[in-house]
C-alpha positions, 0 to 999 in steps of 0.5 A: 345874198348876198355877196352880189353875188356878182364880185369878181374878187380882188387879188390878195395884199400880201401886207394888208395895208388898211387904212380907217378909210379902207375899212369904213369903205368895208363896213359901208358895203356891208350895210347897202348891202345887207339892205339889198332883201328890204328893198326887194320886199318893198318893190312893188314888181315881183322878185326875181323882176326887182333883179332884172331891174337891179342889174340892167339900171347899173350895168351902164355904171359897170360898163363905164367902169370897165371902160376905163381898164386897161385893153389887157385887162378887157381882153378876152378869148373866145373860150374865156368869153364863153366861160364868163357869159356862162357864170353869168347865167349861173349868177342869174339862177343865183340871183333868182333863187335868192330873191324869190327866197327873201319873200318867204322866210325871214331876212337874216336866214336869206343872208346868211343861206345867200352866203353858202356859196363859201362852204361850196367852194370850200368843199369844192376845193377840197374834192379837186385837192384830192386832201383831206379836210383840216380840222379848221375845215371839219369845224365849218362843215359841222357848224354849218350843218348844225347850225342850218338844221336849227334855223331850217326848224325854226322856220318849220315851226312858223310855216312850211313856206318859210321853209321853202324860203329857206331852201330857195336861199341854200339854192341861191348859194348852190348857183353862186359856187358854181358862178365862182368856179366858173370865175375862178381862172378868169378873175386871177387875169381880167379887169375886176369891172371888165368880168362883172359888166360881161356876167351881168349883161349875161344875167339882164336876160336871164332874169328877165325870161326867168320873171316873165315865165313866173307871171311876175309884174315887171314895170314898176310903178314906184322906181324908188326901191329898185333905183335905191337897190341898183345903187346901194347892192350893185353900185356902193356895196360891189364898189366899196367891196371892190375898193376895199377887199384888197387892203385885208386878210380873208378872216377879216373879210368873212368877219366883215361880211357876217355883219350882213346877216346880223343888219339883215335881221334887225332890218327884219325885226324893225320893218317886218316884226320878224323875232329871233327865237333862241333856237334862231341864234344859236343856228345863225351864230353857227352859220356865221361861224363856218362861214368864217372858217370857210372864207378864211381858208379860201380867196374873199369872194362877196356875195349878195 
């Protein structure tokens, strides 16, 4: 989910110069953060809590980051700083929904309907380019459909909270292409680090209101999986993605962030018994399929 949501993304190469280094520091993000939906179910505060917490225990590591931009990089005006504090409250309702979707449908559907953002944007772009969609475009729009048809039903057919889990998630993306709408214009001038430690210290409160209305516990008892979420989504997986997103061509991004639903489902199987049906499958490769095309066709923007 995600792609968290919360990357700025990063200009993009014109040579695409990777190296082994560059695409291990890819997969490596990947990997933390296809773990990001585990360690929400093992904590033991509520959902939309393990993200107040997510966020506030590594805002200081992004705030540290920022600091080291340059004060072009940092500077902001009055409207930019509004639009950026306003994405940030986007990027909360995204988080909120999403990890309130985690806990009531299986893993691989929460990554991948996380991830839907991409379409949105894409079929954003084509509404304000006043153009018809290419045939690229159409193929990811009618794979997307298909394929979230066949993975909605195949929750349907395990408990209509499943299926609930399933639209909370397909939210979650709503929130997240608005926040990278919102981000559009600001990322192409700001510091990486300097926009993400002002969304996320626009999202801390957020979430917080957002978990106290819903009853939730929110101090822990066991700190483990939220420090271990803190750094694996928003530290190593926003960090390597950051580092890396550069150096490769959006085909290679959306490529590389597929394998997050993938980790996330066989997280799923091993930890929580969640099987894939064939029905399942074939909806996910679907899925993963547009949201390929969709990446491709636009700037890489990583989720969860």
């Amino acid at each position: 989910m995600t792609v968290n949501p919360s990357q700025p993304t990063a200009p993009p190469s014109s040579g695409h110069d990777w190296t082994p280094r560059h695409l291990l520091a890819l997969l490596a993000a990947n990997v933390a953060l296809a773990l990001g939906a585990w360690l929400v179910r093992l904590s033991d505060t509520g959902p939309v809590a393990a993200g107040f917490w997510r966020l506030t225990l590594a805002l200081p590591v992004i705030a540290l980051l920022a600091s080291r931009e340059s004060s072009a990089q940092r500077r902001m005006g009055r409207g930019t700083l509004i639009l950026v504090v306003a994405a940030g409250v986007f990027f909360a309702l995204d988080l909120a929904a999403w990890h309130v979707g985690i806990v009531q449908t299986k893993l691989g559907n929460a990554s991948l309907f996380g991830n839907s953002g991409s379409l949105i944007v894409m079929v954003w772009g084509l509404f304000t380019a006043h153009r018809a969609p290419r045939t690229a475009e159409i193929a990811a729009i009618a794979a997307a459909l298909v394929g979230a048809g066949m993975l909605m039903g195949g929750s349907l057919e395990i408990s209509h909270a499943n299926l609930v889990g399933d639209l909370f998630c397909l939210l979650a993306g709503v929130f997240y292409a608005v926040y990278i709408i919102m981000l559009n214009a600001a990322r192409e001038r700001l510091g990486q680090y300097s926009l993400l430690a002002v969304s996320t210290a626009a999202s801390v409160p957020v979430m917080l209101v957002i978990a106290v209305l819903l009853g939730e516990t929110i101090m822990p008892h066991n700190w483990t999986p939220l420090i271990a979420l803190a750094i694996s989504s928003q530290l190593i997986g926003q960090g390597f993605l950051i580092y890396s997103l550069r150096h490769f061509p959006p085909l290679i991004i959306g490529l590389a962030l597929m394998a997050q639903p993938a980790l996330a489902a066989t997280v799923g199987w091993l930890a929580f018994g969640e099987t894939l049906g064939t029905l399942d499958v074939a909806g996910m490769v679907l899925l993963a399929f547009a949201l390929v095309l969709a990446r491709a066709g636009d700037k890489p923007a990583a989720r969860n």
